[in-house]
mmCIF file of the N, C-alpha and C atoms, coordinates in Angstrom:
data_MODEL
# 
_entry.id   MODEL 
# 
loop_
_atom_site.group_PDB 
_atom_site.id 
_atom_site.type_symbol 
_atom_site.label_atom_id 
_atom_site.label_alt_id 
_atom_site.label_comp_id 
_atom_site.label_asym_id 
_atom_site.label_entity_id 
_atom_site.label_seq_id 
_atom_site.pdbx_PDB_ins_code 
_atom_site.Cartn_x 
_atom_site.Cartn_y 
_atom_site.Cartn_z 
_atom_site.occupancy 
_atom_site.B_iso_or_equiv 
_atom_site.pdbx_formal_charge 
_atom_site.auth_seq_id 
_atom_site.auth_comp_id 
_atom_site.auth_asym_id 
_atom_site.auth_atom_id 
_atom_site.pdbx_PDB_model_num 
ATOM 1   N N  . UNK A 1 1  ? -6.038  10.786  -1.352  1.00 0.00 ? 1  UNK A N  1 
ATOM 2   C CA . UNK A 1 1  ? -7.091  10.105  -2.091  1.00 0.00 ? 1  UNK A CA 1 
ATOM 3   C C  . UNK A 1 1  ? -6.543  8.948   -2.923  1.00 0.00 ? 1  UNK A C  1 
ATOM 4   N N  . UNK A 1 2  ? -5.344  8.706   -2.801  1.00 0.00 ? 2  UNK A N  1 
ATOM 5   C CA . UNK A 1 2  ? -4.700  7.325   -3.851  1.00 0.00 ? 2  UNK A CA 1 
ATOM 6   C C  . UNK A 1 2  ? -5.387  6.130   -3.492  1.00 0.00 ? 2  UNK A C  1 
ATOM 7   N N  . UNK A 1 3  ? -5.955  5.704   -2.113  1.00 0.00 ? 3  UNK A N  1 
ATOM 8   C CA . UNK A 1 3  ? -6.555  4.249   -1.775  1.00 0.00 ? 3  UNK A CA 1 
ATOM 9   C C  . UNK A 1 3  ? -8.183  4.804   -1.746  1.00 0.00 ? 3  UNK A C  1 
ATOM 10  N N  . UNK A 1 4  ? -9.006  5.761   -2.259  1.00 0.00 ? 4  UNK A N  1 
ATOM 11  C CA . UNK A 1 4  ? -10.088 6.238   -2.298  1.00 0.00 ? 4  UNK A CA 1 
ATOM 12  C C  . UNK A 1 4  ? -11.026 5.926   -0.840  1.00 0.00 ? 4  UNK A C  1 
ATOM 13  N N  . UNK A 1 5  ? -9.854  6.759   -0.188  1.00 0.00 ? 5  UNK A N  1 
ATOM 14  C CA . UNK A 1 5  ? -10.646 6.319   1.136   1.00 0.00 ? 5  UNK A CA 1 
ATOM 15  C C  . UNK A 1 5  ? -12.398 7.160   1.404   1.00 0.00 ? 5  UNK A C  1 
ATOM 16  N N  . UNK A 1 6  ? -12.831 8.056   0.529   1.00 0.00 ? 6  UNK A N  1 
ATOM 17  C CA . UNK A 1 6  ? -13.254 8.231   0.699   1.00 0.00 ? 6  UNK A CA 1 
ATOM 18  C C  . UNK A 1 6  ? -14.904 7.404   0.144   1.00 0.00 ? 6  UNK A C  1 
ATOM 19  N N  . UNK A 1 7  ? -15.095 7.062   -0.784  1.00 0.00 ? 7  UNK A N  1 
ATOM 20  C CA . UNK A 1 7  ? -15.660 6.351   -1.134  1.00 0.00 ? 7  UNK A CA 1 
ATOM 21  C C  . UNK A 1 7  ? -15.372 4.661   -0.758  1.00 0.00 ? 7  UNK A C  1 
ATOM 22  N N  . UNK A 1 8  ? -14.767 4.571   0.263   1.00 0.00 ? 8  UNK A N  1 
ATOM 23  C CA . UNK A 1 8  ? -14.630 3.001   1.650   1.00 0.00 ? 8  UNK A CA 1 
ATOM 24  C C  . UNK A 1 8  ? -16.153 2.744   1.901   1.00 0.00 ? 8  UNK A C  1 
ATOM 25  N N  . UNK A 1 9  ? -16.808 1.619   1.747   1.00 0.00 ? 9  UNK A N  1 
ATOM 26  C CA . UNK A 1 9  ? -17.693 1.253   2.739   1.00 0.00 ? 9  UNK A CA 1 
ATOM 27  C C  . UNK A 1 9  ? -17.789 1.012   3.904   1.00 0.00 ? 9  UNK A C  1 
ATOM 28  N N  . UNK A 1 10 ? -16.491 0.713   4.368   1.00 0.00 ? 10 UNK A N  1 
ATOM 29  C CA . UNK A 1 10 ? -16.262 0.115   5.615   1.00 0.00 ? 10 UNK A CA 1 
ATOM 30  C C  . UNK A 1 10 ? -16.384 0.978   6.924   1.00 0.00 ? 10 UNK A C  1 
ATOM 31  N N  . UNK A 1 11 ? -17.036 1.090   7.485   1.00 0.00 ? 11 UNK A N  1 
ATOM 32  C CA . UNK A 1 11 ? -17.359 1.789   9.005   1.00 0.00 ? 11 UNK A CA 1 
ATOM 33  C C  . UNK A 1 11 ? -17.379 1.716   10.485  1.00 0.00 ? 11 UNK A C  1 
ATOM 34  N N  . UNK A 1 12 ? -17.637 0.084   10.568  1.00 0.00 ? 12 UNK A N  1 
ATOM 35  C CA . UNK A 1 12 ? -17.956 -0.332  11.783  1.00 0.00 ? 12 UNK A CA 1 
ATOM 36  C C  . UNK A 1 12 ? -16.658 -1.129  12.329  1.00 0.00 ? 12 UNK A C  1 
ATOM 37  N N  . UNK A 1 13 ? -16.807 -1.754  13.101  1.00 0.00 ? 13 UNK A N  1 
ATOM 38  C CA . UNK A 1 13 ? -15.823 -2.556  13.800  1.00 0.00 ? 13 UNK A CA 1 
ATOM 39  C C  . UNK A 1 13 ? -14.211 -2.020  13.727  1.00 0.00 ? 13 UNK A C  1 
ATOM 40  N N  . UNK A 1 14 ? -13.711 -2.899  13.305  1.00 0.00 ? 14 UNK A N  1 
ATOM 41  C CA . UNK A 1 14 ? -11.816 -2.627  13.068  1.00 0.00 ? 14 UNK A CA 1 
ATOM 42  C C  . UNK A 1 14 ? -11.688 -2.389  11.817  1.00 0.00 ? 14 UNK A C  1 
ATOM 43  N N  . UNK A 1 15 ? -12.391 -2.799  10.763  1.00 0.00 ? 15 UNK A N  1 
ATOM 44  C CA . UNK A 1 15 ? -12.452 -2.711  9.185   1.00 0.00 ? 15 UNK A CA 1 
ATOM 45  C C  . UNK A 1 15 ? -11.814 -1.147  9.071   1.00 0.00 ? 15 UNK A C  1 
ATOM 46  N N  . UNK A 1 16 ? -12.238 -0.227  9.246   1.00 0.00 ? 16 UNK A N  1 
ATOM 47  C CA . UNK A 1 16 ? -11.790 1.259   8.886   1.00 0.00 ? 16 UNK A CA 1 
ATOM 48  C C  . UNK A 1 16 ? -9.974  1.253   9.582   1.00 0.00 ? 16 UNK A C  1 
ATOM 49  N N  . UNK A 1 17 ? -10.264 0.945   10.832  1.00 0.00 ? 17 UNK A N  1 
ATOM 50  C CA . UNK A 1 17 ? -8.473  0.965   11.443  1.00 0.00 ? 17 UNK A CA 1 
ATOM 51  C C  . UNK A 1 17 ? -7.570  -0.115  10.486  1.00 0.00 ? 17 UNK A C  1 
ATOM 52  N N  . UNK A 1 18 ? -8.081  -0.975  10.490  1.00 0.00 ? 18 UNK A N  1 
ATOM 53  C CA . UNK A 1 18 ? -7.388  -2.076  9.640   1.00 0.00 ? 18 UNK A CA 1 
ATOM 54  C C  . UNK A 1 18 ? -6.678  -1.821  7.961   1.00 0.00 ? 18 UNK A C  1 
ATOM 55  N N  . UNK A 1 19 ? -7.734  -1.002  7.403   1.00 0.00 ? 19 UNK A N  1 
ATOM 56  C CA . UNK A 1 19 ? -7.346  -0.732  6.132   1.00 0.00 ? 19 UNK A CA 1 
ATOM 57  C C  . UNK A 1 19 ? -6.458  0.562   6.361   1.00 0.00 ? 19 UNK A C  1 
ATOM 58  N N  . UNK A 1 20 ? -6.712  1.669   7.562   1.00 0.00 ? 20 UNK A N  1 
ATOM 59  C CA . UNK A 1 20 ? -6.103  2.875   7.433   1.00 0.00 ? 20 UNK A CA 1 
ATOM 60  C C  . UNK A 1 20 ? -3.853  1.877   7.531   1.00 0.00 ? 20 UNK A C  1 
ATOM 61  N N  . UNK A 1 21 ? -4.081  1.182   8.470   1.00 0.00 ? 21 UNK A N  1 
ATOM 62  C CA . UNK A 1 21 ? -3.054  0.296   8.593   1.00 0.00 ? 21 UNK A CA 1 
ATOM 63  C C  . UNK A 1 21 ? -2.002  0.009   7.476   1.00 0.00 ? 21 UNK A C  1 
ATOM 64  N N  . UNK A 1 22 ? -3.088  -0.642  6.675   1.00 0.00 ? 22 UNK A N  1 
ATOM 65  C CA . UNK A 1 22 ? -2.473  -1.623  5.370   1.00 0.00 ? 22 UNK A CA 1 
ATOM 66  C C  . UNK A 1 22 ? -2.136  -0.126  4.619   1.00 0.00 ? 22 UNK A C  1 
ATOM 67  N N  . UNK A 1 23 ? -3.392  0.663   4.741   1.00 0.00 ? 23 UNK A N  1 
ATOM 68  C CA . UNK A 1 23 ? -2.656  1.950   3.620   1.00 0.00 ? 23 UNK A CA 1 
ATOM 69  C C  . UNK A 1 23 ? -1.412  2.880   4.388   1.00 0.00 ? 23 UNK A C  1 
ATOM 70  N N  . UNK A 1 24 ? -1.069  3.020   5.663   1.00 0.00 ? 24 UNK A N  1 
ATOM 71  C CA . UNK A 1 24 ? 0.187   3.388   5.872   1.00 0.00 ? 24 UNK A CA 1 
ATOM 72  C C  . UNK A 1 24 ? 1.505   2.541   6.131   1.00 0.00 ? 24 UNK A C  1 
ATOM 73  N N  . UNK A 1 25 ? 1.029   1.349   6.040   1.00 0.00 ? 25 UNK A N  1 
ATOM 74  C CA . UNK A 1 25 ? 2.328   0.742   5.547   1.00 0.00 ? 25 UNK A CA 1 
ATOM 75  C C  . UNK A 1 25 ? 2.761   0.216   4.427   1.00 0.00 ? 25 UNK A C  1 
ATOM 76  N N  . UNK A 1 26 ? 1.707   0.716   2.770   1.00 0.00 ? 26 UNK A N  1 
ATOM 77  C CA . UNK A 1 26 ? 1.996   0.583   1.667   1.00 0.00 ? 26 UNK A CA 1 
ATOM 78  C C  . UNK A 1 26 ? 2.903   2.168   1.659   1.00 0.00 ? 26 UNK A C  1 
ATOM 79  N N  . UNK A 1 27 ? 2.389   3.313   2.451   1.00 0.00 ? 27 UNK A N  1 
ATOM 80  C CA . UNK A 1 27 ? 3.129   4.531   2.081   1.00 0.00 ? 27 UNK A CA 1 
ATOM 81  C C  . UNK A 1 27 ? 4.633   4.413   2.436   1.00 0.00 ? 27 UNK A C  1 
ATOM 82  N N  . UNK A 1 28 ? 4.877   3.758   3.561   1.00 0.00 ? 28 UNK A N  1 
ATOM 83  C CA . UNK A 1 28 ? 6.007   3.868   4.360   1.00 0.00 ? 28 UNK A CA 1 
ATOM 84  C C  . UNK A 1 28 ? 6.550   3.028   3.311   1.00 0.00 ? 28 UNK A C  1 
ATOM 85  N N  . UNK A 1 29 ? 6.563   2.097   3.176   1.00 0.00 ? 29 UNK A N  1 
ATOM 86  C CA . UNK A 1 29 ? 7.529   1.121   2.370   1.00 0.00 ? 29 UNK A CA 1 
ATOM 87  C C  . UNK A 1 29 ? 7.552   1.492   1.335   1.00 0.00 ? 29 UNK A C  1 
ATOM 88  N N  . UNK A 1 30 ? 6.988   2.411   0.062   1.00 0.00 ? 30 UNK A N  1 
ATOM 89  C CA . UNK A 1 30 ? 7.714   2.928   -0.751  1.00 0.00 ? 30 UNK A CA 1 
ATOM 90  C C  . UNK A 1 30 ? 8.512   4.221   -0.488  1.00 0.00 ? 30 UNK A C  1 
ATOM 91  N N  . UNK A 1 31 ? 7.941   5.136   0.637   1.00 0.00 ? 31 UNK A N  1 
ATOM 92  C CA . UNK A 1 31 ? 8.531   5.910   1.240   1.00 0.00 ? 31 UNK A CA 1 
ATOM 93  C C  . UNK A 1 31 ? 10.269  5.585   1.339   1.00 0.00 ? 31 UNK A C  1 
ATOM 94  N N  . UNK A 1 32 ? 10.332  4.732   2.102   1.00 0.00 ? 32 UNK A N  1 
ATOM 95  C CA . UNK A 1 32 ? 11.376  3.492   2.591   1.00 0.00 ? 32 UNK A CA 1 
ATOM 96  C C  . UNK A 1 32 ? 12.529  3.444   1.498   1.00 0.00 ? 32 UNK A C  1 
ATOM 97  N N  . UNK A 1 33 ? 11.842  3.104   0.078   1.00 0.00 ? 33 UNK A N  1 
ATOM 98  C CA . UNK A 1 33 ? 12.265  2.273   -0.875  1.00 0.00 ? 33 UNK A CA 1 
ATOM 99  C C  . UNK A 1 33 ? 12.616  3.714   -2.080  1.00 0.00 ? 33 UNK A C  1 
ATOM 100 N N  . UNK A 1 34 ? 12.169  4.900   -1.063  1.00 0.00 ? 34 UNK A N  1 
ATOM 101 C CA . UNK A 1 34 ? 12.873  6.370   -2.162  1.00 0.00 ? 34 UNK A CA 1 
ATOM 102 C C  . UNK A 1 34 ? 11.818  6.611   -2.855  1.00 0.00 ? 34 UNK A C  1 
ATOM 103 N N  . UNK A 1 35 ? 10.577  6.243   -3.240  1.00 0.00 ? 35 UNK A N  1 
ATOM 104 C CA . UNK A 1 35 ? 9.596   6.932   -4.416  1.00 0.00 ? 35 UNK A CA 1 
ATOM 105 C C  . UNK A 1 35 ? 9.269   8.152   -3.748  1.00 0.00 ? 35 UNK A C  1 
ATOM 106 N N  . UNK A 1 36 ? 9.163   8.512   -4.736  1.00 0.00 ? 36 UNK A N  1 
ATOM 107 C CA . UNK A 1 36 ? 8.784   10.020  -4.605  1.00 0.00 ? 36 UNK A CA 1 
ATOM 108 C C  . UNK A 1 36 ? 7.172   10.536  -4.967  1.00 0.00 ? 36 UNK A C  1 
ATOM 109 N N  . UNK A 1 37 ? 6.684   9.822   -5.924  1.00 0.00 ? 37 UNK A N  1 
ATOM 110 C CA . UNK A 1 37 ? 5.145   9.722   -6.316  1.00 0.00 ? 37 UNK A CA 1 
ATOM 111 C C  . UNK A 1 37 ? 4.949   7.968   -5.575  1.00 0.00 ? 37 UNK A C  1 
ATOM 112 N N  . UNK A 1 38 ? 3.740   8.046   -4.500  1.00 0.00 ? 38 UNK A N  1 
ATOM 113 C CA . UNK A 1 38 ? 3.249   7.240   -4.065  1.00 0.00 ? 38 UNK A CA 1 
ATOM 114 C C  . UNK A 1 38 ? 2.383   6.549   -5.152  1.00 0.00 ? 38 UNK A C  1 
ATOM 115 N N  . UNK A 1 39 ? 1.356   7.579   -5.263  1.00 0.00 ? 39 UNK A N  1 
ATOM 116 C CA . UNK A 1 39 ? 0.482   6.947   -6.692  1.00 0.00 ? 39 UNK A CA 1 
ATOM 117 C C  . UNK A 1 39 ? 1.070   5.845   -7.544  1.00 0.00 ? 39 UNK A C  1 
ATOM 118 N N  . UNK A 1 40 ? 2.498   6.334   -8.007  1.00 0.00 ? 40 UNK A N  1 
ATOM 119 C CA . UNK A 1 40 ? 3.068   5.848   -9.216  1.00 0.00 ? 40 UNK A CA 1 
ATOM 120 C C  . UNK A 1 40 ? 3.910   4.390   -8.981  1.00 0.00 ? 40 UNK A C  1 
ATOM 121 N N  . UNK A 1 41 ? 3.877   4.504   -7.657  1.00 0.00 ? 41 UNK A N  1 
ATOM 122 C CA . UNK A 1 41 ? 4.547   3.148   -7.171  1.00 0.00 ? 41 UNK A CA 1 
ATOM 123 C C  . UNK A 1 41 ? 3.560   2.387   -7.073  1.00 0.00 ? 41 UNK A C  1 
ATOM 124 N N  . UNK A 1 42 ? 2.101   2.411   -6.371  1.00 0.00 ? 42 UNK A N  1 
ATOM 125 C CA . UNK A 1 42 ? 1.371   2.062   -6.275  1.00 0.00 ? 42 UNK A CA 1 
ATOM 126 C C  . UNK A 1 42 ? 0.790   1.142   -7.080  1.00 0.00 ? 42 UNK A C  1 
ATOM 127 N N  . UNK A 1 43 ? 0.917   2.288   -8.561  1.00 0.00 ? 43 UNK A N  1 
ATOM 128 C CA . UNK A 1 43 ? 0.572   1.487   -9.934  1.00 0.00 ? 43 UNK A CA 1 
ATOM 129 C C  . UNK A 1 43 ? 1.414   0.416   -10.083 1.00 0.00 ? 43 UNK A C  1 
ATOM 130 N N  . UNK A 1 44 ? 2.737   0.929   -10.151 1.00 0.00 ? 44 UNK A N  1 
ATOM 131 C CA . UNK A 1 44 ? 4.075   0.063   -10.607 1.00 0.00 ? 44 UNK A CA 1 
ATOM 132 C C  . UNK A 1 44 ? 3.816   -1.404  -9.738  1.00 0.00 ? 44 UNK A C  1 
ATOM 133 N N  . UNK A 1 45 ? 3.550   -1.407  -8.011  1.00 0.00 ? 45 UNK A N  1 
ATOM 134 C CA . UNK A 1 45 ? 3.391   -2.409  -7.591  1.00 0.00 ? 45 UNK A CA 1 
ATOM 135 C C  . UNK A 1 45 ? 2.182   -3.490  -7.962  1.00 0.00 ? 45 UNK A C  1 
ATOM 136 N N  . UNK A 1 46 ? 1.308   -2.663  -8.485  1.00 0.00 ? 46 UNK A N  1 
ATOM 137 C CA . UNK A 1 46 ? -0.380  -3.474  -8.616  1.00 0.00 ? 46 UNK A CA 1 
ATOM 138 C C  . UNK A 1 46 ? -0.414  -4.552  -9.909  1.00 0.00 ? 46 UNK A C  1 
ATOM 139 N N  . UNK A 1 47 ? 1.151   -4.014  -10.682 1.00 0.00 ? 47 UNK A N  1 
ATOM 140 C CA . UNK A 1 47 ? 1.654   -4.928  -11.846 1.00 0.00 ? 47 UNK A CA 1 
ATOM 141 C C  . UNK A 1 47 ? 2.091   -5.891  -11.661 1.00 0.00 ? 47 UNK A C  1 
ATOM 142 N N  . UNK A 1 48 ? 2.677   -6.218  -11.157 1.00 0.00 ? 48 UNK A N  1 
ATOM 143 C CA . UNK A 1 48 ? 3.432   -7.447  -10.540 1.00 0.00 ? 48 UNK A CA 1 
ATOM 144 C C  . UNK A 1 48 ? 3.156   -8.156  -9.302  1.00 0.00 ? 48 UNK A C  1 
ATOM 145 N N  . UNK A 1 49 ? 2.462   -9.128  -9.045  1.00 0.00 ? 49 UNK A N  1 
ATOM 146 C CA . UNK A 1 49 ? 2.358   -9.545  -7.117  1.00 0.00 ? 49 UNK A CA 1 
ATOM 147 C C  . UNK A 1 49 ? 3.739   -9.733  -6.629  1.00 0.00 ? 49 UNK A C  1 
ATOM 148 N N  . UNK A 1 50 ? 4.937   -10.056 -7.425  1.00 0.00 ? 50 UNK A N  1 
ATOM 149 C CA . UNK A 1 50 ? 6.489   -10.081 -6.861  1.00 0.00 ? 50 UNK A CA 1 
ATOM 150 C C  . UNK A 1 50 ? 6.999   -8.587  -6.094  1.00 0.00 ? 50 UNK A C  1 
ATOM 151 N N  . UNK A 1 51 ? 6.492   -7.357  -6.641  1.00 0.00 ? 51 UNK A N  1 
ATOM 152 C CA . UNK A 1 51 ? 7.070   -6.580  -6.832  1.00 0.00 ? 51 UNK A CA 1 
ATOM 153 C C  . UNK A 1 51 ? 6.509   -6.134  -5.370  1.00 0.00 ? 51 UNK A C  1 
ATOM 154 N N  . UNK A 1 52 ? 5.534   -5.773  -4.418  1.00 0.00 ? 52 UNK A N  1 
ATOM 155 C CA . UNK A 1 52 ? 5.295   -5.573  -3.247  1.00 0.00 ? 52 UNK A CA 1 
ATOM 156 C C  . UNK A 1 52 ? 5.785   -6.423  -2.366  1.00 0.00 ? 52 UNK A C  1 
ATOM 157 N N  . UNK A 1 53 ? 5.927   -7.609  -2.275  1.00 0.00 ? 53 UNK A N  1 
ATOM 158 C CA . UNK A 1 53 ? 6.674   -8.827  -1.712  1.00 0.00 ? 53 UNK A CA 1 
ATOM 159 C C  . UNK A 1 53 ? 8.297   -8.832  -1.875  1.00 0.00 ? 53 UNK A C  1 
ATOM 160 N N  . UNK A 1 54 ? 8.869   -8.084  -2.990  1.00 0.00 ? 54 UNK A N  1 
ATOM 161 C CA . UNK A 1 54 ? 10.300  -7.726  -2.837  1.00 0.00 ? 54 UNK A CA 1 
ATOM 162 C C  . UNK A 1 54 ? 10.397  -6.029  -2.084  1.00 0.00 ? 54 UNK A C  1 
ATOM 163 N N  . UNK A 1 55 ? 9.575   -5.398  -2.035  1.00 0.00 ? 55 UNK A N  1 
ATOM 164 C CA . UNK A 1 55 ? 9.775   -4.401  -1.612  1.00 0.00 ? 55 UNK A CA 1 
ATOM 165 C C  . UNK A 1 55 ? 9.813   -4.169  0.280   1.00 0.00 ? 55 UNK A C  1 
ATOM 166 N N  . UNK A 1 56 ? 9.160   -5.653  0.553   1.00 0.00 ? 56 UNK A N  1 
ATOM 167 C CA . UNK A 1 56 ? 9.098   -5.704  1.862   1.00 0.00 ? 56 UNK A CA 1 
ATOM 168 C C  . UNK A 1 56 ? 9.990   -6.769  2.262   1.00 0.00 ? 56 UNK A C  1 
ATOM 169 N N  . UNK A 1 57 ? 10.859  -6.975  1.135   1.00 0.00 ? 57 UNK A N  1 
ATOM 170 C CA . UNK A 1 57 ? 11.881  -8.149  1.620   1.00 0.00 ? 57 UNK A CA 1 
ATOM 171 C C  . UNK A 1 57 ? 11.855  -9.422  1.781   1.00 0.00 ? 57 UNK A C  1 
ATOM 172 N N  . UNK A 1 58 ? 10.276  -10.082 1.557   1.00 0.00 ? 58 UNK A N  1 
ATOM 173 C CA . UNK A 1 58 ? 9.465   -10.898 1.782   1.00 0.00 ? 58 UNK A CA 1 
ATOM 174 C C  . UNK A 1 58 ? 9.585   -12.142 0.590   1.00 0.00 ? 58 UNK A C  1 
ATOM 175 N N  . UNK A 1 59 ? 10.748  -12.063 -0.683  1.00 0.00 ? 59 UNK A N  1 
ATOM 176 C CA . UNK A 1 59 ? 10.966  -12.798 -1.560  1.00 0.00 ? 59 UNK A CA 1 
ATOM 177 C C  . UNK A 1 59 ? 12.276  -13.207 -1.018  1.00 0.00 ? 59 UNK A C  1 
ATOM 178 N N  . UNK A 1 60 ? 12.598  -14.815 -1.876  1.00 0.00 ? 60 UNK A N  1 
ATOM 179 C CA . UNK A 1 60 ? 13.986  -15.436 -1.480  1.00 0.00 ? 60 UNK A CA 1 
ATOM 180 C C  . UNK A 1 60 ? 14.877  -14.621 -2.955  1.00 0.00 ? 60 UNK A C  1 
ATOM 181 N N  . UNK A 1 61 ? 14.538  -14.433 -4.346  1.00 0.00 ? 61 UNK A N  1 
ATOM 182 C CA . UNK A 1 61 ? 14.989  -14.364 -4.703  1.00 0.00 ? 61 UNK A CA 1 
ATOM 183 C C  . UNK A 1 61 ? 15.562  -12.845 -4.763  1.00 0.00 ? 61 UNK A C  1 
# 
């Protein structure tokens, strides 16, 4: 229940596959990156826009 999939509007088309997507490759990459509480990374990432973008390697610095 951390991405409240249950309360999703989304139903039709690719929208439901698409987001199930984005939410298992936010798990894997903190998975990846050793957290142990998903939730808590989750938060930690939603603080910073750097901080998901370094976690996927995706920053120069």
């Amino acid at each position: 229940m951390t991405f409240a999939e249950d309360a999703s509007q989304l139903r039709t088309g690719f929208a439901p596959r698409a987001m199930a997507t984005w939410s298992n490759l936010a798990i894997g990459a903190l998975r990846l990156a050793g957290k142990t509480s998903i939730a808590a990374g989750l938060r930690r990432n939603a603080r910073d826009a750097s901080r998901p973008l370094a976690l996927l390697g995706l920053t120069s610095s």
